[in-house]
C-alpha positions in Angstrom: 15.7 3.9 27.0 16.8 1.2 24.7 14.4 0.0 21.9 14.6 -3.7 20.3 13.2 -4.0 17.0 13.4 -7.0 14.8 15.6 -5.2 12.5 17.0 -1.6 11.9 15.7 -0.1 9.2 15.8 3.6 7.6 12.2 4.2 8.2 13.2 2.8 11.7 15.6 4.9 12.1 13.6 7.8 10.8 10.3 7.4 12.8 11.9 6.4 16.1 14.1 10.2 15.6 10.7 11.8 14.9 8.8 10.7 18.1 10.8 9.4 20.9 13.9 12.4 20.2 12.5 15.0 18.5 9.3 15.1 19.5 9.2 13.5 23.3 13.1 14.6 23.8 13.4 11.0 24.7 17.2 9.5 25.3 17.3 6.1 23.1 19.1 3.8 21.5 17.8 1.0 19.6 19.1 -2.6 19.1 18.1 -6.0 17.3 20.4 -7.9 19.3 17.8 -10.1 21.9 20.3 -11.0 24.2 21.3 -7.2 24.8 17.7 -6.3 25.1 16.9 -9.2 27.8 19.9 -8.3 29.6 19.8 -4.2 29.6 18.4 -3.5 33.2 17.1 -0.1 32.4 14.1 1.5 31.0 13.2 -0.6 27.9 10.3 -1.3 25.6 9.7 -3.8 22.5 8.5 -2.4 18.9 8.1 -5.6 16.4 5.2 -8.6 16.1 5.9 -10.6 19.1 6.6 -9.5 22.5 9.8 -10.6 24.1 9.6 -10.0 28.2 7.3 -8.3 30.5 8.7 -4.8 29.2 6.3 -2.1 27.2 5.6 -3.8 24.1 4.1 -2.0 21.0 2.4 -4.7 18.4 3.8 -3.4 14.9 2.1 -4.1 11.9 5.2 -4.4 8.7 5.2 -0.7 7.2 8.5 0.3 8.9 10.0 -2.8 7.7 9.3 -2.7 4.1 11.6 -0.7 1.4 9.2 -0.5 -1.3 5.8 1.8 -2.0 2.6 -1.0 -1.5 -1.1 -0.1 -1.2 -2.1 -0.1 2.7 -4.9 -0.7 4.1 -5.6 2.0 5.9 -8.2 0.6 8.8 -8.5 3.1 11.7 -9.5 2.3 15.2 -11.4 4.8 17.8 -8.3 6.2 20.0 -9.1 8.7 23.2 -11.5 11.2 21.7 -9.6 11.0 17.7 -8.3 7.9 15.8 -5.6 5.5 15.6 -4.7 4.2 11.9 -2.9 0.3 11.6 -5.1 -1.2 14.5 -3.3 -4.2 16.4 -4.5 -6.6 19.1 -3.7 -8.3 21.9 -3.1 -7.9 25.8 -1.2 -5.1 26.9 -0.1 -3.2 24.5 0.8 0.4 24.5 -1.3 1.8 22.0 -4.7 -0.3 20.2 -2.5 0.6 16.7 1.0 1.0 15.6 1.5 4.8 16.5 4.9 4.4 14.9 3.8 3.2 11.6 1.1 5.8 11.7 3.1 8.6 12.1 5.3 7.4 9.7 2.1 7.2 7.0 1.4 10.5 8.1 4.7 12.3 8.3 6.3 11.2 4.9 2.9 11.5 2.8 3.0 8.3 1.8 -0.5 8.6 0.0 0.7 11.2 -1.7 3.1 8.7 -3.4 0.0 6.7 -4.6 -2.6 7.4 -7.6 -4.8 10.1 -6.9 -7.1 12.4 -8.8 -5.4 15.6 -8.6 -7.0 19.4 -8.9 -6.8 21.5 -11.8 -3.1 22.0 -11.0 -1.9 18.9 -10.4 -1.9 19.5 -6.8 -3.0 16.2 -4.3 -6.0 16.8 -2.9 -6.9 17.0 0.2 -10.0 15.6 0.1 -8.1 12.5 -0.9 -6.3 12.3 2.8 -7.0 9.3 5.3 -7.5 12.5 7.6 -9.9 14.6 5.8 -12.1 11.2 5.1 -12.3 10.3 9.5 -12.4 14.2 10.0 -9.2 14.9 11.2 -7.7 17.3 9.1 -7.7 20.0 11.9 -6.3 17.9 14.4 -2.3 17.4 14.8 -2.4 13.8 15.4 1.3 12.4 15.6 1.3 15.4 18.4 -1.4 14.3 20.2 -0.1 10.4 19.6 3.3 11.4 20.5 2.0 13.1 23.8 -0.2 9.9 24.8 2.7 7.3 24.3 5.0 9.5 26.8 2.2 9.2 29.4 1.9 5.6 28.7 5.9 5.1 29.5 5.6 7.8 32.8 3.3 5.2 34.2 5.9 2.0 33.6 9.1 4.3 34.2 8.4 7.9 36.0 11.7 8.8 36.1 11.9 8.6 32.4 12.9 12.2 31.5 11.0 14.0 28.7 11.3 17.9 27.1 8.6 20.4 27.9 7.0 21.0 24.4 6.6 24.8 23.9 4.2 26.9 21.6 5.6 28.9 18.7 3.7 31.3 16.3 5.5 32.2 13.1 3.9 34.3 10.4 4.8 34.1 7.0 4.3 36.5 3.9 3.9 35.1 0.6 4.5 38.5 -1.4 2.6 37.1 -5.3 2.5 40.6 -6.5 4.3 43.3 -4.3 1.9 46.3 -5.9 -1.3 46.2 -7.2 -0.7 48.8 -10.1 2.7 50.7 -9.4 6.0 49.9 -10.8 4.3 47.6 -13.3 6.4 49.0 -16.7 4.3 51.0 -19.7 2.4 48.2 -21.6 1.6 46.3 -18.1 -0.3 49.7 -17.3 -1.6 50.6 -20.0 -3.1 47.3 -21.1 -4.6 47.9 -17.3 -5.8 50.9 -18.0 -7.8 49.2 -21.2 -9.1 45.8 -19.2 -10.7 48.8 -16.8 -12.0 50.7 -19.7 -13.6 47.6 -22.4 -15.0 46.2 -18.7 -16.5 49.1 -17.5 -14.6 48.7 -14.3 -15.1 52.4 -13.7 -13.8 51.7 -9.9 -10.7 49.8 -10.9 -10.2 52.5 -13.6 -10.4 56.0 -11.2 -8.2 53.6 -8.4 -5.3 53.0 -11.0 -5.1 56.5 -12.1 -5.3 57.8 -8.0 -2.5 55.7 -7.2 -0.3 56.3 -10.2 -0.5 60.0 -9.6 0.1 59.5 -5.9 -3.1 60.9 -4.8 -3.6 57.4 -2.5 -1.5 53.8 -1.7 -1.6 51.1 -3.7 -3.9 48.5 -2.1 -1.1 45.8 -2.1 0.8 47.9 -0.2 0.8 46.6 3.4 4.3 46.4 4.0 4.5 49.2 6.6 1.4 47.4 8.4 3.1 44.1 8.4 6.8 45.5 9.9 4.7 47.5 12.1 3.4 44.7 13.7 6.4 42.5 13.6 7.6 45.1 16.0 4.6 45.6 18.3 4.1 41.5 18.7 8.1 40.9 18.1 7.2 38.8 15.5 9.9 36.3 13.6 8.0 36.2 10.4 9.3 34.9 6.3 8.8 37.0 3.9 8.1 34.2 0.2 9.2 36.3 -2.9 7.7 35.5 -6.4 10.2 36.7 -8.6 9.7 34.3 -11.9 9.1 35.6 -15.2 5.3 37.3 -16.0 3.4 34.7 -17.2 -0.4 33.9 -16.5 0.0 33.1 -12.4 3.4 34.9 -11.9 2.4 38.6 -12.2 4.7 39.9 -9.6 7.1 43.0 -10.6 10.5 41.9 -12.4 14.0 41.6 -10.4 15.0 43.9 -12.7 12.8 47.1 -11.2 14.7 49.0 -8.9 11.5 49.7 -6.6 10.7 46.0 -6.0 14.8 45.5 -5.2 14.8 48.2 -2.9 11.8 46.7 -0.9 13.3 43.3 -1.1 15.8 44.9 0.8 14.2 46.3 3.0 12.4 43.4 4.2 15.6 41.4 4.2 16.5 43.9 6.7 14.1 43.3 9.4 13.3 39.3 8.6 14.6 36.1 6.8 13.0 36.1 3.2 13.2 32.8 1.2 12.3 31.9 -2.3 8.7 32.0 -3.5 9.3 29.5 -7.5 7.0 30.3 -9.7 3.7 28.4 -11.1 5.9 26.8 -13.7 9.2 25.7 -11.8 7.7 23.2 -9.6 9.4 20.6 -11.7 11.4 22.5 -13.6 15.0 22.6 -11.9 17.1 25.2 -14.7 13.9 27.8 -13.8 14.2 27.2 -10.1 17.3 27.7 -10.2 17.7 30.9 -12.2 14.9 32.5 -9.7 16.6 31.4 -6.5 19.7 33.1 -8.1 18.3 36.3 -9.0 17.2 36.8 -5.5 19.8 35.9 -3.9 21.9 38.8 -5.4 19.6 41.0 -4.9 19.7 40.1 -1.3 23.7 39.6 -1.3 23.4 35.9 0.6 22.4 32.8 -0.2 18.9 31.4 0.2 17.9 28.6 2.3 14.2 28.8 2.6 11.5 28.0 -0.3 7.3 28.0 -0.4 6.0 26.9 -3.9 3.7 29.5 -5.2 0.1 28.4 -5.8 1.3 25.5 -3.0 2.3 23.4 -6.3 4.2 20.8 -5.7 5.0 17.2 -6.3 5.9 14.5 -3.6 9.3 13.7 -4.0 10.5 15.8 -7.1 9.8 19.2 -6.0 11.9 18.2 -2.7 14.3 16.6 -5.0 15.0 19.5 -6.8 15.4 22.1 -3.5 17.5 19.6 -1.9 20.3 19.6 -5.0 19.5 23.7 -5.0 20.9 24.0 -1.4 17.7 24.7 0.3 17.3 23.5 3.4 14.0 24.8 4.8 10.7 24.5 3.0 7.2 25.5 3.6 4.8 24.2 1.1 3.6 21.4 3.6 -0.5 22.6 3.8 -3.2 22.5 1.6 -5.0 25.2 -0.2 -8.5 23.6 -0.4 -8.9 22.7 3.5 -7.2 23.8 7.0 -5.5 21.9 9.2 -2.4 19.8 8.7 -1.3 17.9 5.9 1.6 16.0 7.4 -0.9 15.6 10.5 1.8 17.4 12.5 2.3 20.9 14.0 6.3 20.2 14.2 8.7 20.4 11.8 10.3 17.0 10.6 12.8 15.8 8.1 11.6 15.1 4.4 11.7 11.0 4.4 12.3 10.6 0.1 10.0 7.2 -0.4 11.3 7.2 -3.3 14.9 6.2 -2.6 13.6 4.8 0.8 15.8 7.5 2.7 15.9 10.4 5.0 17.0 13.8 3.8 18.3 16.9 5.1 15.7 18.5 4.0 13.8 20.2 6.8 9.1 20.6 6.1 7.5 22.9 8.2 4.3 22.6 8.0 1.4 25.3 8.0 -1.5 25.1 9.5 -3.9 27.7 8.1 -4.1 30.2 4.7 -6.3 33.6 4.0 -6.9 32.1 0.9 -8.4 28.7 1.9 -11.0 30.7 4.4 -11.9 33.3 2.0 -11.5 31.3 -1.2 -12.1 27.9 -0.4 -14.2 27.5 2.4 -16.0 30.7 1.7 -16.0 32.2 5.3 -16.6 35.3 6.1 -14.2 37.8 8.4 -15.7 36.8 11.8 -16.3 32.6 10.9 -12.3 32.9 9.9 -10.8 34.1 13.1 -13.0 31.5 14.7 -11.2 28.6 12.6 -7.8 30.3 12.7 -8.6 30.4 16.9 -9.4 26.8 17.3 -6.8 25.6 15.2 -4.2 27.7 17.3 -6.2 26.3 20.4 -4.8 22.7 19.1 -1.5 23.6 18.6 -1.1 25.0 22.1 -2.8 22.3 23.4 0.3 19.9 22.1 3.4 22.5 22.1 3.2 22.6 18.7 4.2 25.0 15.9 1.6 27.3 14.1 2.5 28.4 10.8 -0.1 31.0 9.4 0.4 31.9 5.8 -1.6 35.1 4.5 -0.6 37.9 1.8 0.4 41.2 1.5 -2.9 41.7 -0.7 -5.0 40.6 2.1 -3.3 42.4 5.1 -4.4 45.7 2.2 -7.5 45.5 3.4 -9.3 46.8 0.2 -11.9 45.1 -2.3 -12.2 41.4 -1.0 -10.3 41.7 1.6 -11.4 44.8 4.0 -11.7 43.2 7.2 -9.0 41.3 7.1 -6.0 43.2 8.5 -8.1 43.8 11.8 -9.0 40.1 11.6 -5.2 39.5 11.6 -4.3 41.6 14.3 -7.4 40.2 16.5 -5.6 36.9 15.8 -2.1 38.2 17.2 -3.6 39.2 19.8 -5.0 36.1 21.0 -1.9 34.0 19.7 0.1 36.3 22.6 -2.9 37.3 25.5 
């Protein structure tokens, strides 16, 4: 299919990748050159503000054509059953909005570039989002866009050949604290043993002292659950390693333990493990560094993967950063306060850097749904959770999507706050793969 645009630009270039090849598996070129366009005899359509022949046109409002970060207004429009954001008008046209300039809204966060009121950790809020305000947060929209332009073209050119979209299901491990109480050095334990003791925490107090003398398992200890399954549902999962410095939110066992090497290790064995950088690295790049290195020797190859503990990051530096680190792949895309998907996308995509108006190499894949945001956040209960987690998994199949679940080692324990939740897990494997 060749394209004419009024001009080709990087967020052309970008957004045009993102729907028509990587999403649809669309053959396309593009062109500003009218005379090419009026003369090409083959499957064709127009993108730009005026249409030029009787070919599809889609009316585009100027977002893809700009190079700098403006204020939009972001006006939606009622579209088959969700909504379409940048309405245009007029006879004829392919969508009743600019699907490509909406995806592209969506897809490189652009909000997230503007002032916001951020949470307690500087985090954007999701709350905040064009999608959480029209309730959309749980919906993949650029998917479902995406899917309703290709039938759209089928009915002008049915020989138009498109790729079959296929489900995936990838679980992924973010491993804060590998053991609960075990391998956690002398004044780690013992100042334990006294936060126990001054609290009264006679539970937490007779628990410590069982495990330490290997009378029962640490509670944090679900790795032989997890591998277990990754065998039984011949799973693909990532295992996320926090391996900063103790400080108040990085309390996971030092690179320097030969216990928490060893299962590094071992779960290197059986799946890819990336970087989890700690509370405090998200904009520091020396710190980020120096964790990403200590893992990787333990591991004896590089990293390329990376999810930002406490989901702390910052739209474009934290990307900046992992792209001059070498990492390729990162995970962060979700929110901790809601479900659904940030980037409004079940596929993975390209980092676009709205900063420096360009594409990178970096590749987001974007999760859908965290233990923590039901349990925490939304303050559901066992059965309500697998509910969510089901329709959401519903809405990825439905488009051919990707569903990244995130969840812990903690939680897949099954003890304290979380019993339930390894069967709920398991329940939800189970229906991923019926």
């Amino acid at each position: 299919m060749l394209v004419h645009v009024p001009r080709i630009t990087d967020r052309v270039l970008y957004t045009f990748d993102l729907l028509l090849k990587q999403s649809l598996g669309l053959d396309y070129a593009l062109t500003a050159d009218v005379e090419r366009y009026g003369a090409y005899e083959g499957p064709k359509m127009n993108y730009g503000p005026l249409r030029l022949c009787d070919a599809p046109f889609q009316k585009a409002v100027n977002l893809l054509f700009e190079r700098h970060i403006n204020d939009q207004e972001t006006t939606s429009v009622d579209f088959e059953g969700t909504k379409g954001l940048f309405p245009v008008y007029g006879k004829g046209l392919l969508m009743p909005f600019d699907v490509f300039a909406a995806s592209f809204y969506l897809v490189s966060r652009y909000e997230e570039y503007l002032p916001q009121v951020r949470d307690k950790y500087g985090r954007f809020q999701a709350e905040s989002t064009w999608m959480y305000e029209n309730g959309l947060l749980q919906r993949p929209l650029v998917d479902i866009w995406a899917l309703a332009l290709k039938e759209r073209l089928k009915v002008v050119y049915p020989d138009l050949a498109f790729k079959d979209r296929k489900f995936e299901f990838v679980p992924t491990y973010d491993i804060d604290a590998a053991w609960a109480y075990k391998h956690k050095g002398l004044y780690r334990t013992i100042g334990g043993f006294f936060k126990d003791l001054t609290s009264g925490n006679r539970d937490g107090l007779r628990e410590r002292h069982e495990v330490l003398c290997g009378k029962r398992k640490d509670p944090f200890d679900s790795f032989d659950f997890m591998l277990g399954l990754q065998k039984e549902f011949k799973l693909n999962p990532i295992y996320f390693i926090l391996c900063g410095e103790y400080d108040t939110n990085d309390k996971n066992i030092s690179l320097r333990k030969e216990a928490f090497r060893n299962l590094i290790k071992r779960l290197g064995d059986y799946a890819d493990v990336g970087i989890h950088p700690s509370f405090s690295s998200y904009l520091d790049f020396h710190k980020m560094r120096a964790e990403i290195n200590g893992l990787s020797e333990v591991l004896h190859r590089p990293l390329t993967k990376s999810r930002q503990h406490f989901l702390r990051m910052n739209l474009p530096r934290s990307y900046q950063k992992l792209i001059e680190l070498d990492i390729s792949d990162d995970y962060t895309m979700g929110f901790a306060s809601q479900a659904g998907f940030r980037a409004g996308i079940a596929d993975s995509f390209r980092f676009f850097d709205l900063e420096n108006d360009m594409a990178t190499n970096l590749w987001v894949h974007p999760f859908a749904l965290m233990d923590g945001t039901m349990r925490d956040y939304l303050n559901l209960d066992v059965e309500a959770s697998l509910s969510l987690a089901k329709q959401l998994v519903d809405e990825v199949k439905a488009i051919g999507g990707t569903f990244i679940y995130l969840t812990h080692n903690e939680t897949l324990g099954g003890e304290k706050r979380w019993v339930g939740w390894p069967e709920m897990y398991r329940e939800l494997l189970e229906y991923v793969y019926a």
